[in-house]
MARMARLUM-171467 format. One line per 8 residues: their letters; for each residue x, y, z of C-alpha. Coordinates in nm, 4 decimals. Each point is the difference from the previous one (the first is absolute). Layout:
<recs>
A> X,Y,Z; ...
</recs>
This chain:
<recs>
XXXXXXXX> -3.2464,1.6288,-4.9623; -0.1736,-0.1413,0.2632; 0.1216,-0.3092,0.1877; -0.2444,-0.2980,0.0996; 0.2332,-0.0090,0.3632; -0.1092,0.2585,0.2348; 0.3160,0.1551,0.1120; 0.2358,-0.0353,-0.2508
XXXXXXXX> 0.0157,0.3040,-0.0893; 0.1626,0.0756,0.3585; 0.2161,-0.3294,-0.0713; 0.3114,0.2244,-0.1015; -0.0293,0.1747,0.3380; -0.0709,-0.3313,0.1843; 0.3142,-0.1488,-0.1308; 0.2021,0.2846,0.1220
XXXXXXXX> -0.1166,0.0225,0.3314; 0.0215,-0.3880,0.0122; 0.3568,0.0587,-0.0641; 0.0725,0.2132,0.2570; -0.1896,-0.1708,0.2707; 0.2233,-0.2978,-0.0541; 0.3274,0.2564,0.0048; -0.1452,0.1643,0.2914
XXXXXXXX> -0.0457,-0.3189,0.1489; 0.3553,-0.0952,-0.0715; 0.1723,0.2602,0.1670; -0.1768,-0.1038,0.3326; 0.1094,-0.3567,-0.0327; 0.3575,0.1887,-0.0733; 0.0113,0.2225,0.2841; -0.1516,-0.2920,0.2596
XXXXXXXX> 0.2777,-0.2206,-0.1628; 0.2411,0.2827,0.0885; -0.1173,0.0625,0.3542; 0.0135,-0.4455,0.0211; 0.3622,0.0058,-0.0462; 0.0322,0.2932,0.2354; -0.1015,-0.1970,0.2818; 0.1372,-0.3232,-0.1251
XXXXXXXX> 0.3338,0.1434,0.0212; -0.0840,0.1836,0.3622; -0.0468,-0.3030,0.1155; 0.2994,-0.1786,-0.0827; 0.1840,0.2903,0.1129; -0.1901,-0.0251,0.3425; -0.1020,-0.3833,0.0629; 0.3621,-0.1568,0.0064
XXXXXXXX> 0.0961,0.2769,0.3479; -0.4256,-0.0615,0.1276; 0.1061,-0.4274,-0.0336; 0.3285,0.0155,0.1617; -0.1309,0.2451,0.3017; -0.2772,-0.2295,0.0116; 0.2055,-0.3097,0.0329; 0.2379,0.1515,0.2352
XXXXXXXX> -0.2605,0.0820,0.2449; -0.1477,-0.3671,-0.0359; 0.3861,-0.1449,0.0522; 0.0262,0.2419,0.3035; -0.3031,-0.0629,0.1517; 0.0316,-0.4206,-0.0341; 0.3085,0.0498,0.1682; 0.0610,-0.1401,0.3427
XXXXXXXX> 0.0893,0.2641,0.2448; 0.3317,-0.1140,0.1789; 0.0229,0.0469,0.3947; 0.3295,-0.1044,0.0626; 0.2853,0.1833,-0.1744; 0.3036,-0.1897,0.1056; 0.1139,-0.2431,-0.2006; -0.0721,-0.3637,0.0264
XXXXXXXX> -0.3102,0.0379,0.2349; -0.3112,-0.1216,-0.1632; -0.2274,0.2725,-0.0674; -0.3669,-0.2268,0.0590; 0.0033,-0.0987,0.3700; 0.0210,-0.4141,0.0758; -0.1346,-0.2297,0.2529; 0.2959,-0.1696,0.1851
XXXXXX> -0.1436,-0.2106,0.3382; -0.3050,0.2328,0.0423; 0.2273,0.3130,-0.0460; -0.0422,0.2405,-0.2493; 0.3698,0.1018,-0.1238; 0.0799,0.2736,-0.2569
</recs>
């Protein structure tokens, strides 16, 4: 029997390698998946220590350097009568 389609003949093979074009295509979406949560997880094993390192170098370098280290003398020199005091 001849069919009035041309190429449906080859329909049986069509449909199989349809099928595993989608499978095929499948596994890649698995393995990328896979390799998504790889890094997903590296990086919330690594960001928290980058954040705080990163915050602890912004704290220490806001912070005002102090010149005098005995207590109760001011660390930012004042004005008193034209004379600058530490």
């Amino acid at each position: 029997m001849s069919s009035d389609k041309p190429g449906e003949d080859a329909g049986v093979s069509g449909f199989e390698s349809e099928e595993t074009e989608p499978d095929s295509e499948l596994e890649e979406l698995e393995l990328e998946v896979q390799q998504m949560a790889q890094r997903i997880l590296h990086y919330r094993s690594t960001m928290w220590a980058e954040i705080k390192s990163s915050f602890c170098s912004l704290l220490e370098s806001s912070r005002p350097l102090a010149i005098a280290s005995e207590p109760g003398i001011s660390a930012r020199p004042y004005h008193e009568g034209g004379i600058i005091r530490l």
